[in-house]
VMD Tcl script that builds the backbone (N, CA, C; Angstrom):
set m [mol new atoms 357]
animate dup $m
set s [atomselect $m all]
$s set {name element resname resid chain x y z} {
  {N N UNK 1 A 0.848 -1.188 0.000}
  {CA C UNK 1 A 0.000 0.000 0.000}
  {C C UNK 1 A 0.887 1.243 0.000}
  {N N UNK 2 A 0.592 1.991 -0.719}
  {CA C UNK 2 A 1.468 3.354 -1.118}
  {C C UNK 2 A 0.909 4.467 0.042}
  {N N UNK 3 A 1.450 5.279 0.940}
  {CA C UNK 3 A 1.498 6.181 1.716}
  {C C UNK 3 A 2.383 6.977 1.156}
  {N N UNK 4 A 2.351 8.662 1.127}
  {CA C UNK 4 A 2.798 9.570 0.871}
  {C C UNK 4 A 2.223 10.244 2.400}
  {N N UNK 5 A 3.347 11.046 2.834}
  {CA C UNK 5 A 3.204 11.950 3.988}
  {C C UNK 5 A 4.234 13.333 3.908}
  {N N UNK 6 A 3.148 14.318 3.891}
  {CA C UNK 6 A 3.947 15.914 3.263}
  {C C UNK 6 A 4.605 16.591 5.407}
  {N N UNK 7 A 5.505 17.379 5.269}
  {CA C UNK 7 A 5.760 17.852 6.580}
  {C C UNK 7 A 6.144 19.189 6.095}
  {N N UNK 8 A 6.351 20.156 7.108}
  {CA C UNK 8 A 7.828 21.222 6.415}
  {C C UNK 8 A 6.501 22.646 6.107}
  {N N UNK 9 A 5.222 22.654 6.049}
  {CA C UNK 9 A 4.548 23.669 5.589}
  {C C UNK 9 A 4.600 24.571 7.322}
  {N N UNK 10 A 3.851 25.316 7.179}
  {CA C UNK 10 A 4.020 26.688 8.180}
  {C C UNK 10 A 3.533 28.022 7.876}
  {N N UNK 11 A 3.722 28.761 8.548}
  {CA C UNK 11 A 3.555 30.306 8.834}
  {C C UNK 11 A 4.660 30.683 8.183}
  {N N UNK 12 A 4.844 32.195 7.565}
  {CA C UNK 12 A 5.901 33.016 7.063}
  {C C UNK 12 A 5.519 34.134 6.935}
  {N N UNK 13 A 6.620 35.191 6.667}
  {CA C UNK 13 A 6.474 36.521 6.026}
  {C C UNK 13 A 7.067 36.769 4.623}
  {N N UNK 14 A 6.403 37.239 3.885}
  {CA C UNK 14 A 6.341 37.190 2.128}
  {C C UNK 14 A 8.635 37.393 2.532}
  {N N UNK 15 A 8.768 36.589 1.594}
  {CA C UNK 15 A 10.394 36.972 0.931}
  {C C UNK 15 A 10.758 35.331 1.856}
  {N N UNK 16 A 10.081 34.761 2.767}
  {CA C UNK 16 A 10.801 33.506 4.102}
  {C C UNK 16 A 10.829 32.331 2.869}
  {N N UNK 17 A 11.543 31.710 3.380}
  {CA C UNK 17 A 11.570 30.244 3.097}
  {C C UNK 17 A 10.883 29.350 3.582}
  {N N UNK 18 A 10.554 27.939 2.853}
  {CA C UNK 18 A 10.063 27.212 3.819}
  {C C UNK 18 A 10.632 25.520 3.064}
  {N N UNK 19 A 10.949 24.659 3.630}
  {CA C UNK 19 A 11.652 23.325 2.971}
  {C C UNK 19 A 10.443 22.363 3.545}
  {N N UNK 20 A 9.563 21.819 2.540}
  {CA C UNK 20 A 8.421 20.865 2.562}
  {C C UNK 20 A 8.966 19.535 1.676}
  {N N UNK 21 A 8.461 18.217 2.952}
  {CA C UNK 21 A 9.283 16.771 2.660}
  {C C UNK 21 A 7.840 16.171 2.345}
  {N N UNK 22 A 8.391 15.082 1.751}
  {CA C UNK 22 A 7.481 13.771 1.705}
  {C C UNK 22 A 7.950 12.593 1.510}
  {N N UNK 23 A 7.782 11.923 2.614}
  {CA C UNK 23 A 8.282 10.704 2.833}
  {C C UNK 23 A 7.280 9.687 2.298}
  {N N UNK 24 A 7.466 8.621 1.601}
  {CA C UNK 24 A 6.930 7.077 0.928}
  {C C UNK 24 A 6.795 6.112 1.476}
  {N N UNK 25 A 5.959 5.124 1.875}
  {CA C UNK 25 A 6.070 4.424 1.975}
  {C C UNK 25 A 5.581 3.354 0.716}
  {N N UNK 26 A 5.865 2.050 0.607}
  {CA C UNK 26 A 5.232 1.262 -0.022}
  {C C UNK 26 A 5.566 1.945 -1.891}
  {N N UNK 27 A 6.957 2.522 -2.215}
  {CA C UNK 27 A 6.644 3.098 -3.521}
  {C C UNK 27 A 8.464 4.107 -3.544}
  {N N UNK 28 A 8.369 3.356 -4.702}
  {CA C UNK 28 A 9.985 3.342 -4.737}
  {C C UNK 28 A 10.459 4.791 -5.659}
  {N N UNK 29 A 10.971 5.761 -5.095}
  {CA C UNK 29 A 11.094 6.995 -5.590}
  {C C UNK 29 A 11.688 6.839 -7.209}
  {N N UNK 30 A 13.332 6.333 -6.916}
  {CA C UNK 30 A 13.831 5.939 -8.099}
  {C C UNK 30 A 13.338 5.580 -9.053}
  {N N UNK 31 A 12.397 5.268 -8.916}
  {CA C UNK 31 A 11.716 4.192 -10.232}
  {C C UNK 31 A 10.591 4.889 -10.853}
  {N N UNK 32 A 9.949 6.040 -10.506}
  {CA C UNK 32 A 9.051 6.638 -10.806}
  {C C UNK 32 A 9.002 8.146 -11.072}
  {N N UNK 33 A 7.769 9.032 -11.067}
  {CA C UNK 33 A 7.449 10.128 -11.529}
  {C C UNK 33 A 6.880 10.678 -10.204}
  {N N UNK 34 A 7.832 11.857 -9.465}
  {CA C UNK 34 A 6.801 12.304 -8.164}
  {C C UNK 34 A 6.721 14.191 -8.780}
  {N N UNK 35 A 6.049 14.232 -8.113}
  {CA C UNK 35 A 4.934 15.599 -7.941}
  {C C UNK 35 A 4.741 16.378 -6.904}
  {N N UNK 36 A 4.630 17.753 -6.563}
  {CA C UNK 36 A 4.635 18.700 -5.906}
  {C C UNK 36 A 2.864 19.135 -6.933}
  {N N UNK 37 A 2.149 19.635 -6.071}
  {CA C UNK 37 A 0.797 20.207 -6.219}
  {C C UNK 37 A 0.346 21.316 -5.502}
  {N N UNK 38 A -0.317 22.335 -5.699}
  {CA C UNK 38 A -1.149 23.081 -4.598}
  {C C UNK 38 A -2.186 23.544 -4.898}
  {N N UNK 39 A -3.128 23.971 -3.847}
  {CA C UNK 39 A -4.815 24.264 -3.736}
  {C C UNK 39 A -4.724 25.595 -2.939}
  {N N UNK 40 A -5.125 26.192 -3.229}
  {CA C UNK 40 A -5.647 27.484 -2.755}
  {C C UNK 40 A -6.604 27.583 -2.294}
  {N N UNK 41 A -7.431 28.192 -1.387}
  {CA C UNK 41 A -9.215 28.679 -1.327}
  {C C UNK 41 A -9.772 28.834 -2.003}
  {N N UNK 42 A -10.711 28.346 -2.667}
  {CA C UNK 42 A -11.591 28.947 -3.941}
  {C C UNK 42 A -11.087 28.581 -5.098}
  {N N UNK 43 A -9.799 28.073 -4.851}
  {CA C UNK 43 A -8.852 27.709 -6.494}
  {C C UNK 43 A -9.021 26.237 -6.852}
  {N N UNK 44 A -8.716 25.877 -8.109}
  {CA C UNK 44 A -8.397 24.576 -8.852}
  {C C UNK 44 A -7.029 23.948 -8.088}
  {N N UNK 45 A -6.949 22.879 -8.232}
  {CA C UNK 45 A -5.648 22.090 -7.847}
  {C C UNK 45 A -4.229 22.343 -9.238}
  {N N UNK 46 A -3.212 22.705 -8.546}
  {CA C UNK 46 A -2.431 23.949 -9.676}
  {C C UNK 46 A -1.347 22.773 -9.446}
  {N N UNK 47 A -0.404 22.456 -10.400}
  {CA C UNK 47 A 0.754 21.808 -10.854}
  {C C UNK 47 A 1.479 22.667 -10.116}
  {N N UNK 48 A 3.009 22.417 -9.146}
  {CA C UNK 48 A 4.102 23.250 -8.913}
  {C C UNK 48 A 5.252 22.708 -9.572}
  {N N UNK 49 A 5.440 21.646 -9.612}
  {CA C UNK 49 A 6.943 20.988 -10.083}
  {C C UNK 49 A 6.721 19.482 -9.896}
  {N N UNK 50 A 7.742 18.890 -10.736}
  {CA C UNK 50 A 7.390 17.443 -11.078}
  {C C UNK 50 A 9.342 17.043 -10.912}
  {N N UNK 51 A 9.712 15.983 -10.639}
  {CA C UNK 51 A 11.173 15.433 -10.796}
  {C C UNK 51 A 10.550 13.658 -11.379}
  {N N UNK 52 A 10.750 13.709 -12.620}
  {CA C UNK 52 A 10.952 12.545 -13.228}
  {C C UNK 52 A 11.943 11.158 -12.635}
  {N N UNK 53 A 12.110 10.132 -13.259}
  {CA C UNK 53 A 12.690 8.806 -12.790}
  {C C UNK 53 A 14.222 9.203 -13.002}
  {N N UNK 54 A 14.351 9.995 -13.936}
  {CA C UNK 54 A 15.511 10.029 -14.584}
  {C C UNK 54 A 15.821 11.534 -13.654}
  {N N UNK 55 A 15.567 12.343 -12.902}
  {CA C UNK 55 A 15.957 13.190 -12.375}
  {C C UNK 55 A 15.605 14.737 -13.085}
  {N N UNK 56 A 14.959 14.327 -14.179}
  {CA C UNK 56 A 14.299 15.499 -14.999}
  {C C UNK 56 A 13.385 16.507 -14.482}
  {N N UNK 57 A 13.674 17.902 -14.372}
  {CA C UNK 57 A 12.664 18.452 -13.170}
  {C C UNK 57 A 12.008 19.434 -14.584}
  {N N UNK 58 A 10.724 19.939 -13.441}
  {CA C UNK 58 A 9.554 20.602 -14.499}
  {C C UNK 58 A 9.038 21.495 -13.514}
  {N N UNK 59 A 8.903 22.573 -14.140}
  {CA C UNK 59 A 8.033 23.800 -12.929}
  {C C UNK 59 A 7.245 24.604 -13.782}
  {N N UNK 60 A 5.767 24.904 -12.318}
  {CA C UNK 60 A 5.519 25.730 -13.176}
  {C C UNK 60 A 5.725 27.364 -13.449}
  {N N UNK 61 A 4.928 28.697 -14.322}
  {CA C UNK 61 A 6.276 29.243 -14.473}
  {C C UNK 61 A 5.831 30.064 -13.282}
  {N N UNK 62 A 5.333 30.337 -12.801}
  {CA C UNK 62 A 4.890 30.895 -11.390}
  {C C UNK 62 A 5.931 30.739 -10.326}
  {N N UNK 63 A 6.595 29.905 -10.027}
  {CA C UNK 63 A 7.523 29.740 -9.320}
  {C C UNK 63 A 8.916 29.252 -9.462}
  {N N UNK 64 A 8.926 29.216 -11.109}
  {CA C UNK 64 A 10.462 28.913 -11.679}
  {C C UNK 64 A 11.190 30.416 -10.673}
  {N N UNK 65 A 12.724 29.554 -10.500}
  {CA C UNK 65 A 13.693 30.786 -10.152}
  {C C UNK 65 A 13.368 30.319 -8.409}
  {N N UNK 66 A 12.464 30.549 -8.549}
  {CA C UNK 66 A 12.155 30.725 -6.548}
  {C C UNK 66 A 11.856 29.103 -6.028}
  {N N UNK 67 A 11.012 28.340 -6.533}
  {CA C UNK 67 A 11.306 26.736 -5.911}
  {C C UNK 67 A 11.931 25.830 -6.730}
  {N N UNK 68 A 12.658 24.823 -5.797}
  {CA C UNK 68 A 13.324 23.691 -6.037}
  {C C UNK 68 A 12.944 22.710 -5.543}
  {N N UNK 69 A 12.583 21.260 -6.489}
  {CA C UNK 69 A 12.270 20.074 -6.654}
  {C C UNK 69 A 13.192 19.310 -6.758}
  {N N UNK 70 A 13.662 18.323 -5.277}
  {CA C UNK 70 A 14.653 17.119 -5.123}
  {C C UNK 70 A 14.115 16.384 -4.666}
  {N N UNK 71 A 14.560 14.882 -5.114}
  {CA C UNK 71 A 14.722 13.859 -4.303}
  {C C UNK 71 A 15.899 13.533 -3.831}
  {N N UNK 72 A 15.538 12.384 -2.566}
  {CA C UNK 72 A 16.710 11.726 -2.436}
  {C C UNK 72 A 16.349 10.336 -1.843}
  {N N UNK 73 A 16.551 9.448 -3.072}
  {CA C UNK 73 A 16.145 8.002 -2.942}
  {C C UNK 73 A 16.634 7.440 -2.114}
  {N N UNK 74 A 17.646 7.703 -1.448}
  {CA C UNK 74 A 18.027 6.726 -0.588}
  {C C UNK 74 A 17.539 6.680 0.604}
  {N N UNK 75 A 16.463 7.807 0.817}
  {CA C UNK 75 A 16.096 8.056 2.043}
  {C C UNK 75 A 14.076 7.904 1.922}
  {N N UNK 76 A 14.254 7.808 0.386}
  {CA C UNK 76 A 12.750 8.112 -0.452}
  {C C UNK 76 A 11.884 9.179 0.234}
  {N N UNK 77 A 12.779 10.337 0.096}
  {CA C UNK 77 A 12.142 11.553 0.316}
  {C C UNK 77 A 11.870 12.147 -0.844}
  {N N UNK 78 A 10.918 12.860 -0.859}
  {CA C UNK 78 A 10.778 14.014 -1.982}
  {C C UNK 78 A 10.701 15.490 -1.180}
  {N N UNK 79 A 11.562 16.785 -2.241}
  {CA C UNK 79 A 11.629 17.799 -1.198}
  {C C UNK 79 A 11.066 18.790 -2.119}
  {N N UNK 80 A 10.664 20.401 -1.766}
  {CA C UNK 80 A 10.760 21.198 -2.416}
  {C C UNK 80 A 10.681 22.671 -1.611}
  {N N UNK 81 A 11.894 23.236 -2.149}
  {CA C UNK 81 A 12.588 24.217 -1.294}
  {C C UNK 81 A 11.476 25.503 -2.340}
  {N N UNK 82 A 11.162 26.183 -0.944}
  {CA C UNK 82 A 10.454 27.229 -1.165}
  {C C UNK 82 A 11.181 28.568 -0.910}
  {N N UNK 83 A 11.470 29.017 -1.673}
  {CA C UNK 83 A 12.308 30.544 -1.111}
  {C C UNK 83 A 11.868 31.639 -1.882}
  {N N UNK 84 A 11.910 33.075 -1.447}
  {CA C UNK 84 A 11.064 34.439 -1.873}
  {C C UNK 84 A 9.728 34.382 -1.765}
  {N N UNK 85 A 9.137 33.439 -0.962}
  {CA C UNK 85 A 7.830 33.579 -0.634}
  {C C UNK 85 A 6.838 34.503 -1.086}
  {N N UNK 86 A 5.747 34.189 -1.437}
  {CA C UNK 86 A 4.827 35.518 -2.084}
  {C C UNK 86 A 3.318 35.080 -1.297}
  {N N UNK 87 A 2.662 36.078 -1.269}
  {CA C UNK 87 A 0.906 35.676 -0.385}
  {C C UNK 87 A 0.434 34.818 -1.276}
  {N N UNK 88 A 0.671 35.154 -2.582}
  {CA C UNK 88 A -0.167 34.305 -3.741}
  {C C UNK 88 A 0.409 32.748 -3.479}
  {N N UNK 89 A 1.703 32.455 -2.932}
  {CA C UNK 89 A 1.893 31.162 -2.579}
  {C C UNK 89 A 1.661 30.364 -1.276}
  {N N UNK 90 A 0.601 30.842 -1.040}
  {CA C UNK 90 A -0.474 30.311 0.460}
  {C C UNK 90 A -1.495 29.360 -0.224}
  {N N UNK 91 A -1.302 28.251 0.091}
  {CA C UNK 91 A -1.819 27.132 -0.319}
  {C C UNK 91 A -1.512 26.197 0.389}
  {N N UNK 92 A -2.948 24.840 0.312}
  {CA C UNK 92 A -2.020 23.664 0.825}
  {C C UNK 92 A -1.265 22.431 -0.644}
  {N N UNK 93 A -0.302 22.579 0.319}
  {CA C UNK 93 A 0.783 21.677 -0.827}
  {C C UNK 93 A 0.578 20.281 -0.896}
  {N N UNK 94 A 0.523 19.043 -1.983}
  {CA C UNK 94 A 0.249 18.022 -2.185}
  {C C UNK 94 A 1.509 17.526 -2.730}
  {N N UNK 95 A 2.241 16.133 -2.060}
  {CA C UNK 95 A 2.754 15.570 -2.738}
  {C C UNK 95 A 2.225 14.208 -3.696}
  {N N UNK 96 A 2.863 14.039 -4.941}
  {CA C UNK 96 A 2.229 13.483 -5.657}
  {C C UNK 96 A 3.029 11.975 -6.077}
  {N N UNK 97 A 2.334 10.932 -7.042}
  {CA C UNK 97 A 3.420 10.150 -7.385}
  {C C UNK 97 A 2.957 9.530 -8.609}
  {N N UNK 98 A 3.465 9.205 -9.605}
  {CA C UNK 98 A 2.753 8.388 -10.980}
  {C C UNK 98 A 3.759 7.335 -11.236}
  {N N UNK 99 A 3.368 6.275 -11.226}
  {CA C UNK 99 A 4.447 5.104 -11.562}
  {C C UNK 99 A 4.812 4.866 -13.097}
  {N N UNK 100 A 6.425 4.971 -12.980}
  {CA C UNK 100 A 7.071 5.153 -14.449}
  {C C UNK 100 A 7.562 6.558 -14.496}
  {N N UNK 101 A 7.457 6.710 -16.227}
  {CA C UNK 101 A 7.798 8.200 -16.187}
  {C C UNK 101 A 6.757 8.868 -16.110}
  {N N UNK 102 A 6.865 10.437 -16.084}
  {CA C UNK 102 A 5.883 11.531 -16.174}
  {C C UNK 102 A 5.029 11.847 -17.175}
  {N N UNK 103 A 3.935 11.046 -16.998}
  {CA C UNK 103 A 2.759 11.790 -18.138}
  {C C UNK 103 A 1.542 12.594 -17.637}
  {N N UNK 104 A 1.491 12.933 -16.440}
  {CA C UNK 104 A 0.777 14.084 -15.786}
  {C C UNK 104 A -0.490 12.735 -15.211}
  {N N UNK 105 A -0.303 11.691 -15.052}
  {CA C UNK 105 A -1.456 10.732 -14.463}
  {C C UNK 105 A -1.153 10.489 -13.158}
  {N N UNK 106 A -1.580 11.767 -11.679}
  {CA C UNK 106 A -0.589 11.139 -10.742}
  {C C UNK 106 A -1.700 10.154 -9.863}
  {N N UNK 107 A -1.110 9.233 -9.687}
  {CA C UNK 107 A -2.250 8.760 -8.852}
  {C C UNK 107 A -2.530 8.520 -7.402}
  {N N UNK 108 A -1.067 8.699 -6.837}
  {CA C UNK 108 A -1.323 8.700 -5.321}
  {C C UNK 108 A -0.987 9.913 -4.810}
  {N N UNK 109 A -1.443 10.465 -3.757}
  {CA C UNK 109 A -1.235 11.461 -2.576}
  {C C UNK 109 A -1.380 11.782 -1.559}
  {N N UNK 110 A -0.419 12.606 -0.980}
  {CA C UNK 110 A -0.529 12.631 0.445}
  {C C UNK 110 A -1.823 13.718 0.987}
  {N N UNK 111 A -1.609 14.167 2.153}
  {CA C UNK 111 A -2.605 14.484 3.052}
  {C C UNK 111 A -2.843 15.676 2.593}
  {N N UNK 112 A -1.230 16.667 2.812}
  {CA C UNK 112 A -1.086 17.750 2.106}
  {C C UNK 112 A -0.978 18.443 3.335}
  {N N UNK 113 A 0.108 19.967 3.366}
  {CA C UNK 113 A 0.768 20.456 4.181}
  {C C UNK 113 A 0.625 22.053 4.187}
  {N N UNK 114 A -0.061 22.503 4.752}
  {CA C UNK 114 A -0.453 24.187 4.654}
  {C C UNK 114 A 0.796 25.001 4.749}
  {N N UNK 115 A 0.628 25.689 4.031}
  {CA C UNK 115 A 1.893 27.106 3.884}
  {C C UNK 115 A 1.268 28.384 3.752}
  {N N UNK 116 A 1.447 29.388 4.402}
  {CA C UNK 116 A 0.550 30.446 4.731}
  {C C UNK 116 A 1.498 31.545 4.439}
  {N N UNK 117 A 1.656 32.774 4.027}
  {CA C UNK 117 A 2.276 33.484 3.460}
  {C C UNK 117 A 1.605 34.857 3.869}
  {N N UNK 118 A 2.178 36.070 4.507}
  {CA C UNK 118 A 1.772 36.696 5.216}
  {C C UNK 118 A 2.306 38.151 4.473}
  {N N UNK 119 A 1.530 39.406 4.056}
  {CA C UNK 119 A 2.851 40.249 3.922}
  {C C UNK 119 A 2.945 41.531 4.370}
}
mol reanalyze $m
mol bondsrecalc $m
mol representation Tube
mol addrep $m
């Protein structure tokens, strides 16, 4: 059974950082397609960044420059470093996962991790 569990979201003031994890169970990082997601109030569920099997990363352009999408399989974490914070990036964050490579079909996720952005 596949478990995804997001941590790392919080309180800030617009320009803060914030480093949001997701740990796996049951689902082998290396081998697949994981995902970063977020939801807003009132909003659609919005793509943030994707890191492919092969280490191939994808953002969207909203937060190119300012977040970063890593793994690190050996620990089967997935990370994504949030820095220059903006209010518009107050959302809760979803980690994602699609087995294989990346064709935008994700099918498992976690709980999801609030990030609040203040300014």
């Amino acid at each position: 059974q596949v478990q995804l569990v997001e941590s790392g979201g919080g309180a800030v003031q617009a320009g803060g950082s914030l480093r949001l994890s997701c740990a796996a169970s049951g689902f082998t990082y290396s081998r697949n397609c994981m995902g970063w997601f977020r939801q807003a109030p009132g909003k659609g569920r919005e793509g943030v960044a994707s890191i492919d099997r092969d280490g191939t990363t994808s953002y969207a352009e909203s937060v190119k420059g300012r977040f970063t999408i890593s793994k690190d399989n050996a620990k089967n974490t997935l990370y994504l470093q949030l820095n220059s914070l903006k209010p518009e990036d107050t959302a809760m964050y979803y980690c994602a996962a699609e087995s294989g490579y990346c064709h935008g079909v994700f099918g498992y996720w976690g709980q999801g991790t609030q990030v609040t952005v203040s300014s």
